[in-house]
C-alpha positions as CSV (number, residue, x, y, z in Angstrom):
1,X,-75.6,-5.4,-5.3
2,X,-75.1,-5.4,-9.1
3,X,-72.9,-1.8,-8.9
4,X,-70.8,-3.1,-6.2
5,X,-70.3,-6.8,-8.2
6,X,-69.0,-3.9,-11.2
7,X,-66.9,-1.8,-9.2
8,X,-65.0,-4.9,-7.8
9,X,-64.8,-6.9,-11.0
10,X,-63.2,-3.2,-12.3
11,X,-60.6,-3.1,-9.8
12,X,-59.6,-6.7,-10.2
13,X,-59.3,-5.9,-13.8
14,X,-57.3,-2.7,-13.5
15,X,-55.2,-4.6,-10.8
16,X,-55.0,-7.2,-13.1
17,X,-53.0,-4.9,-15.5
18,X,-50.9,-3.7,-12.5
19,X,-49.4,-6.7,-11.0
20,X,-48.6,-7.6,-15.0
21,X,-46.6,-4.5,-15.1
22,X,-44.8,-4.5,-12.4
23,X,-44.3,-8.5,-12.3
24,X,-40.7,-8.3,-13.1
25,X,-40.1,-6.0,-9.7
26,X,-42.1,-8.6,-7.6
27,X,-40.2,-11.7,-9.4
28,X,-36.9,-10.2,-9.0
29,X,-37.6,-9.0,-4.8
30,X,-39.2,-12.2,-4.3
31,X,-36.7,-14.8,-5.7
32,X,-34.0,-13.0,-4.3
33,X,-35.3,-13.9,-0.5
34,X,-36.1,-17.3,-1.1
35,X,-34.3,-20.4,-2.1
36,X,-37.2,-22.9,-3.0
37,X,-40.2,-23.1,-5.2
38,X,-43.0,-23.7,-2.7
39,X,-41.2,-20.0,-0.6
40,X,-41.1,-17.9,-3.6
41,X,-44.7,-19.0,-4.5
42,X,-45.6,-17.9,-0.8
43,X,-43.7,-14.7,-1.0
44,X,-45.2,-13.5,-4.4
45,X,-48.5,-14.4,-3.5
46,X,-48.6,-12.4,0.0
47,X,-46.8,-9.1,-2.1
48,X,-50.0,-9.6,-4.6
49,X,-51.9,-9.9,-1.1
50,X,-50.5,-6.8,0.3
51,X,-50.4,-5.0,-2.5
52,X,-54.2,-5.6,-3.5
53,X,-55.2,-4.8,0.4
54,X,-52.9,-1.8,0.3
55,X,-53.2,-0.3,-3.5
56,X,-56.2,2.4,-2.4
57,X,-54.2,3.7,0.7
58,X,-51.3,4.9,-2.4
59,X,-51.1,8.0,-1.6
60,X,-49.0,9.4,-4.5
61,X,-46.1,10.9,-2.4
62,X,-43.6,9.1,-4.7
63,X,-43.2,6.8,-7.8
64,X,-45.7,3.7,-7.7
65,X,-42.8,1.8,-8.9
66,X,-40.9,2.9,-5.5
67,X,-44.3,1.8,-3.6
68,X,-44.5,-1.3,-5.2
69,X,-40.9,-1.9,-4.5
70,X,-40.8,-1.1,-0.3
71,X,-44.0,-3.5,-0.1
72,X,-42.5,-6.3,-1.9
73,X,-39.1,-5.7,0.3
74,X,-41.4,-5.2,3.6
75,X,-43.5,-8.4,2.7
76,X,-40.3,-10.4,1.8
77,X,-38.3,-8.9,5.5
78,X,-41.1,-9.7,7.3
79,X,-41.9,-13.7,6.0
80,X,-38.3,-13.8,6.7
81,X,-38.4,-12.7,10.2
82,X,-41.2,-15.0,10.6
83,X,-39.3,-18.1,9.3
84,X,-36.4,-17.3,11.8
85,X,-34.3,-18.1,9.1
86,X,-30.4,-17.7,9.0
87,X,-29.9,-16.9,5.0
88,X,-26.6,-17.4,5.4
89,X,-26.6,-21.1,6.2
90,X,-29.4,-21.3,3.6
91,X,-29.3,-24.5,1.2
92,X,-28.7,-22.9,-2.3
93,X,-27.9,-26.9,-3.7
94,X,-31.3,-26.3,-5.4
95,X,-29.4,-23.9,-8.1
96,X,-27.5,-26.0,-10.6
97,X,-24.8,-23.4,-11.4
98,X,-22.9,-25.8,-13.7
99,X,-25.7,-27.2,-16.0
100,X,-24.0,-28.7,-19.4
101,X,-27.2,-27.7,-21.2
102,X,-27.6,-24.4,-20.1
103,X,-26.6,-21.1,-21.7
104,X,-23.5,-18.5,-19.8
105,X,-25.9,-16.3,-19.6
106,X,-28.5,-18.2,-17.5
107,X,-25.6,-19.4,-15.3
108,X,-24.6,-16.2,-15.1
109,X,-27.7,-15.3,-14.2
110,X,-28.3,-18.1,-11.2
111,X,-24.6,-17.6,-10.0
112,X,-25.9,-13.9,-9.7
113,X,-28.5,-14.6,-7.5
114,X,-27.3,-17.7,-5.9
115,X,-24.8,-15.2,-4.8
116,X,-27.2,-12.3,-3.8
117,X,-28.9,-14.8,-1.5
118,X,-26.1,-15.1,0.8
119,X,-26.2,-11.5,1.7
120,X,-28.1,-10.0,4.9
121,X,-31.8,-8.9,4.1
122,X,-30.9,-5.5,4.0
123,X,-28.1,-5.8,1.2
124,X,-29.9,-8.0,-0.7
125,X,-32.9,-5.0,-1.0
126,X,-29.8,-2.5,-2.0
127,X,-28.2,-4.8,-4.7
128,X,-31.6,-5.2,-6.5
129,X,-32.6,-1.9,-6.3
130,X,-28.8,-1.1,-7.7
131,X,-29.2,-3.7,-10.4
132,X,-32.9,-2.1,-11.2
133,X,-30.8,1.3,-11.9
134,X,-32.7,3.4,-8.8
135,X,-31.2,6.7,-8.2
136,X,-29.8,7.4,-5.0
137,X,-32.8,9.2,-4.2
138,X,-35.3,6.0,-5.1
139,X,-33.1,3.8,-3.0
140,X,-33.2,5.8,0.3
141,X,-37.0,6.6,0.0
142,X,-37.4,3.1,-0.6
143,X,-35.3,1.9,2.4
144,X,-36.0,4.5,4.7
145,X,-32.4,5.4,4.8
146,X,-30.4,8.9,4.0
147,X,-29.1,9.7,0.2
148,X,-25.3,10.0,1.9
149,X,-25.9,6.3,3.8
150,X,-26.7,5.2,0.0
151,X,-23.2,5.4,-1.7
152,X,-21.4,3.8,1.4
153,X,-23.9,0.9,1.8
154,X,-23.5,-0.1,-2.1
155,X,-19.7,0.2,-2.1
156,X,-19.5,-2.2,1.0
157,X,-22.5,-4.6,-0.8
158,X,-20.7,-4.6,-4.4
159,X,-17.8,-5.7,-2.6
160,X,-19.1,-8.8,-0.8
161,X,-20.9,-9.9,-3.6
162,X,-18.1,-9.6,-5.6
163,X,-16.3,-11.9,-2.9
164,X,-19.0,-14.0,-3.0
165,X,-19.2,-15.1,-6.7
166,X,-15.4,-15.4,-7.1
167,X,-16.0,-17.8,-4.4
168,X,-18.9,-19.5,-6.3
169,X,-17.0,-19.1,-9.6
170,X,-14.0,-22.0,-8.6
């Protein structure tokens, strides 16, 4: 009983160290789906869940960085699809854009993904993974989608967004 109370206790520890570093990956996936507190609490706690249950089945076949990344977008579509939510219509009051104490930056920042919130599931998992540098190659392993499909997708994203915040901007 004692060896299997260690070699628990050692995987909690090592896993730990891995949800610390990739943290800013689960943050950035998971606040980017939700537009409350009490959601993105949910959301980052079932990617820790998922990725705890799942971390043993990693088979190595690419980056852990790319793994981490498809089950945070998986979890994320799929307590979406759940919710029957229609992000669109989604109430994004909760984001003061215009705060007189705030930095430019941190509006920036929130006017960013305020903005990245309106877009369909499926652009908002290309736009971070854009903003997070990915090749080409990272994004379609990630996505499931062809290197070719890539380019065309983030042309048409980059666009709406950009429609999006000019919007948001007056």
């Amino acid at each position: 009983m004692n060896k299997l109370y260690n070699v628990n206790k050692k995987k909690s520890q090592n896993f730990d160290a891995f949800i610390k570093e990739y943290n800013n990956v689960i943050f950035k996936v998971c606040y980017s789906y939700t537009d409350n507190r009490e959601d993105f609490e949910d959301y980052y706690q079932e990617v820790c869940y998922q990725l705890w249950r799942s971390i043993d089945s990693f088979k190595g076949d690419s980056k852990l960085s790319s793994w981490v990344y498809r089950v945070a977008l998986n979890v994320c579509f799929l307590q979406l699809k759940r919710k029957k939510r229609n992000i669109k219509t989604s109430n994004l009051e909760y984001i003061d854009i215009v705060d007189n104490n705030s930095n430019d930056k941190e509006e920036s920042i929130q006017l960013l993904y305020a903005s990245i919130r309106e877009l369909l599931p499926a652009e908002r998992a290309l736009i971070i993974l854009f903003l997070e540098d990915k090749s080409y190659k990272e994004m379609a392993e990630i996505l499931g989608i062809t290197v070719t499909n890539i380019g065309a997708r983030i042309n048409r994203t980059k666009n709406k967004l950009k429609k999006i915040i000019a919007l948001k901007a007056d």
